[in-house]
N, C-alpha and C positions, 0 to 999 in steps of 0.2 A: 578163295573167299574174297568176297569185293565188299569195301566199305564205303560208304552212303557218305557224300560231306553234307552236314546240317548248314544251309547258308547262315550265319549270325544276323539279323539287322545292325545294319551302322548306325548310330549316330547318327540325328538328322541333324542335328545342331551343336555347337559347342556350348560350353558353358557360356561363354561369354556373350556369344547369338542372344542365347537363351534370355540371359538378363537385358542383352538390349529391347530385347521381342516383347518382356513383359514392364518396361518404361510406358508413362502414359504417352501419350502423341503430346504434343505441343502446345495443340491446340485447347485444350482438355484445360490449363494454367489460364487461359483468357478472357473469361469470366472473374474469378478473384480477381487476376491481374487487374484488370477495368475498373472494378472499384476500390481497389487500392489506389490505381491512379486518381480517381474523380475526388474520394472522399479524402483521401491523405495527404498526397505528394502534391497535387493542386493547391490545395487550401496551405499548405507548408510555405510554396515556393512564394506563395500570394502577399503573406505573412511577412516573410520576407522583406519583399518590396515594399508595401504598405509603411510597414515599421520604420522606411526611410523618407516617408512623405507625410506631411500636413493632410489630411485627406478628408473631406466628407461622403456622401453617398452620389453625389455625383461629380465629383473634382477632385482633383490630388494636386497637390506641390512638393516634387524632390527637395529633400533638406537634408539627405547626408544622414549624419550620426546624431543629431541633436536632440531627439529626442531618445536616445541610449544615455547622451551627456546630461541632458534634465534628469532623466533617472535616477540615475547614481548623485546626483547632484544635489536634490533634495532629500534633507534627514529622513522624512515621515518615509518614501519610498524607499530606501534603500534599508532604512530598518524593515519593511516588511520584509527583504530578504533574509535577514536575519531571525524575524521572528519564523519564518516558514520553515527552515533548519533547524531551531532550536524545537520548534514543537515537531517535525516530521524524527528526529535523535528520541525526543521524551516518549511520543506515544509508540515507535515501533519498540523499542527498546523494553517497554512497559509490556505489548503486545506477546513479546518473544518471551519472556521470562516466565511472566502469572500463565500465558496460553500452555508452556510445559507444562508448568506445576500443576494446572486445572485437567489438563487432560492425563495425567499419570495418576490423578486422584479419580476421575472419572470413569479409567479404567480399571480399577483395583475392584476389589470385591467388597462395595461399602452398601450402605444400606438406603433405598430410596435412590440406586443410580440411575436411572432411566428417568426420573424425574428431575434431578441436578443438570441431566443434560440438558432437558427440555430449558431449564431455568436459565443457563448458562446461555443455550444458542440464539434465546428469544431474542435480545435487543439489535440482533441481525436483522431481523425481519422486519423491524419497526420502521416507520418513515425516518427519515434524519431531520426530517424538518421537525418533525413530530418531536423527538428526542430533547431537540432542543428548545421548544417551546416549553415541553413540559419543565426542561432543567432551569431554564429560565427564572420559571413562576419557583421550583423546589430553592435556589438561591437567591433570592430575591432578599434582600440584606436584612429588612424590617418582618416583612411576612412571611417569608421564606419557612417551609417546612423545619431546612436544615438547622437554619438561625435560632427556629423557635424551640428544636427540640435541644441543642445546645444552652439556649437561655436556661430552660426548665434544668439545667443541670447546674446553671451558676459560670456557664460558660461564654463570654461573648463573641460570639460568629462575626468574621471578618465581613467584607464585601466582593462578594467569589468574584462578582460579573463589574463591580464599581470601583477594585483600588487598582491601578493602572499597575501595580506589581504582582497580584494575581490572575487575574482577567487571562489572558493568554493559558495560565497554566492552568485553573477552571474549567476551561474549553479543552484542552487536552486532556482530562481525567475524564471528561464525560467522551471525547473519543475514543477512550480505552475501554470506558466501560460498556459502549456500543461495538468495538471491534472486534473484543479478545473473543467473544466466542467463535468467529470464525477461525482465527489462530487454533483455539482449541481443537478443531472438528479435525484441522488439518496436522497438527499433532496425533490426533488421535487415532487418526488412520496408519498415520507410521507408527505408530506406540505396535498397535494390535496384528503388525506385522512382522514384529520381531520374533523369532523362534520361542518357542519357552522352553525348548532346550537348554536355553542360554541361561534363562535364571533359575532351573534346576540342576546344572550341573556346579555353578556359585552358591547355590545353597549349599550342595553336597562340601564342595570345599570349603563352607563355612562364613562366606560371604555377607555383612549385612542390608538391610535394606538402600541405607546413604550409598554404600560401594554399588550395587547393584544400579543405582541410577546413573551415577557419575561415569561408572566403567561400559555399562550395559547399554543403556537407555540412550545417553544423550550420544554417544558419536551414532548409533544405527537409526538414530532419529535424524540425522543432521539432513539427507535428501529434505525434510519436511522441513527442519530449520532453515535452511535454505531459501524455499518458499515462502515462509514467513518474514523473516526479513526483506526480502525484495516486497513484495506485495506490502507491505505494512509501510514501508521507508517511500516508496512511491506514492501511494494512498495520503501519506501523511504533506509529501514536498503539495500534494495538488488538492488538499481538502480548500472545500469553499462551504458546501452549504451549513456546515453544521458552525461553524464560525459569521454568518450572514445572519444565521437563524436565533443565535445568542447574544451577541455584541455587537454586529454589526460593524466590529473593525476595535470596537471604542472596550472603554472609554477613553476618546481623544485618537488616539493609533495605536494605543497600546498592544490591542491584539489582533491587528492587521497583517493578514497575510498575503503573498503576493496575488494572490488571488482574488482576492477583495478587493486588492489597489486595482487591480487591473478592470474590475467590474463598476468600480467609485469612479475612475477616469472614465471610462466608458458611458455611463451617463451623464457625466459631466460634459460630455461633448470633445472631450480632447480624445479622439478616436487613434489617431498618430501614435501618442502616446501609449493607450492602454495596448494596441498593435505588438509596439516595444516590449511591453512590460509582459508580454503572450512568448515574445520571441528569445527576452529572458529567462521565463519560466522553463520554455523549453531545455536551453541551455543548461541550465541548473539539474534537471531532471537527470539529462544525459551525460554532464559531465561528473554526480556523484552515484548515480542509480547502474548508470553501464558498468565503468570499473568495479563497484561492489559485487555484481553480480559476476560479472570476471574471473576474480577473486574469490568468490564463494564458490566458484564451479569448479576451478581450477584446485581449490585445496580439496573438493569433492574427491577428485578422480584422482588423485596425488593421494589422498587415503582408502 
């Protein structure tokens, strides 16, 4: 009896061929690459130098650090850095919290919800310049909606946009109230992701609604809180228009951001300057927005 050997096919490749075979080519990255370089690293490195020079549109003078040293060196400037932190801390922070709480209501079984959302997401969609003209006119100390509907109660309405101790923080409530529904959407997608396993077998065990949040909700939400704090705390170090579009900085610097200062010098003619005040902002950005995210990734994957 003779038996027949079946040839097998080999393997034409290993695993590892395999993965090199299916890497893009090289070439395929050189397109993005190119305008990364043009629009990014260019205009970065450009910054840079500039920031060290006297400069107009067609002449520059090296001068070193002096215009980093005026910076920090004049009060009204160096408070905007401060103001830039304390409102990027108030509105994310405000962002993160009410966007939970509105989207854990948004997804529950209440009545008129497709319509809360709509209500909710609208001020996303609106101009910000829009926003704050209208907030504008709605705070206006004497005519003001707010003011007057306050009066009719026997209550007298401060001056949101006029007392140099609220101004800043006026402008930050109205950027809360323009941002949080994106925070909510982006809650809301991890909300609706969560098993509901999870919160029937806590019912079973007798679990109430507060434990079901605190134990349930918020750590399998946390990918989305995540999200929200960076985007919100970035958003917040580098707002400009809805701060230009309200106060215009004022009253006096009160609610001057760096961002303002840097658009105020800029027309001003001191180009050198607001250069600086660009290459600040950067800094700022990246030396509290990287390690937070860091940080938040890092306790991510560790949970």
């Amino acid at each position: 009896m003779t038996t027949v050997a079946l040839d097998t096919p080999k393997a034409t490749s290993t695993p590892k061929a395999l993965r090199k075979d299916l890497r893009y080519p090289s070439w395929f990255y050189l397109p993005a690459g190119t305008i990364y370089f043009i629009l990014f690293l260019v205009p970065t490195v450009a910054s840079l130098y500039f920031s060290l020079t006297r400069w107009t549109l067609f002449n520059s003078t090296f001068i070193g650090l002096e215009n980093f040293q005026q910076f920090f060196r004049e009060p009204f400037l160096f408070q905007s850095l401060i103001n830039t932190v304390i409102f990027a801390v108030i509105t994310s922070g405000a962002k993160v919290v009410l966007g939970l709480l509105l989207a854990v209501l948004l997804t529950s079984n209440i009545a008129l919800r497709g319509f809360l959302r709509s209500v909710v997401f609208f001020p996303v969609l609106v101009s910000v310049i829009g926003v704050g003209i209208t907030f504008t006119v709605l705070m206006h100390p004497t005519q003001g909606l707010i003011n007057t509907s306050l009066e009719a109660i026997g209550i007298d309405g401060p001056g949101w946009l006029t007392d140099p101790r609220l101004a800043l923080f006026s402008v930050a409530l109205v950027d809360i109230w323009r941002g949080v529904g994106l925070a909510t959407v982006i809650y809301m997608a991890g909300i609706v992701s969560i098993p509901q396993d999870y919160y029937e077998a806590s019912r079973i065990d007798g679990a109430r609604p507060i434990q079901q949040f605190f134990l349930i909700t918020v750590p399998l939400v946390r990918p989305a809180m995540v999200t929200v704090i960076i985007l919100s705390f970035i958003g917040g170090l580098r707002l400009f228009d809805l701060v230009w579009a309200m106060t215009r900085g004022g009253p006096g610097f009160a609610s001057d951001v760096m961002a303002s200062v840097i658009y105020k010098q800029y027309q001003a003619g001191f180009y050198g300057l607001s250069t600086a005040g660009n290459v600040v902002l950067f800094m700022l950005i990246a030396c509290l927005a990287v390690p937070l995210a860091i940080f938040l990734n890092r306790r991510e994957v560790n949970q």
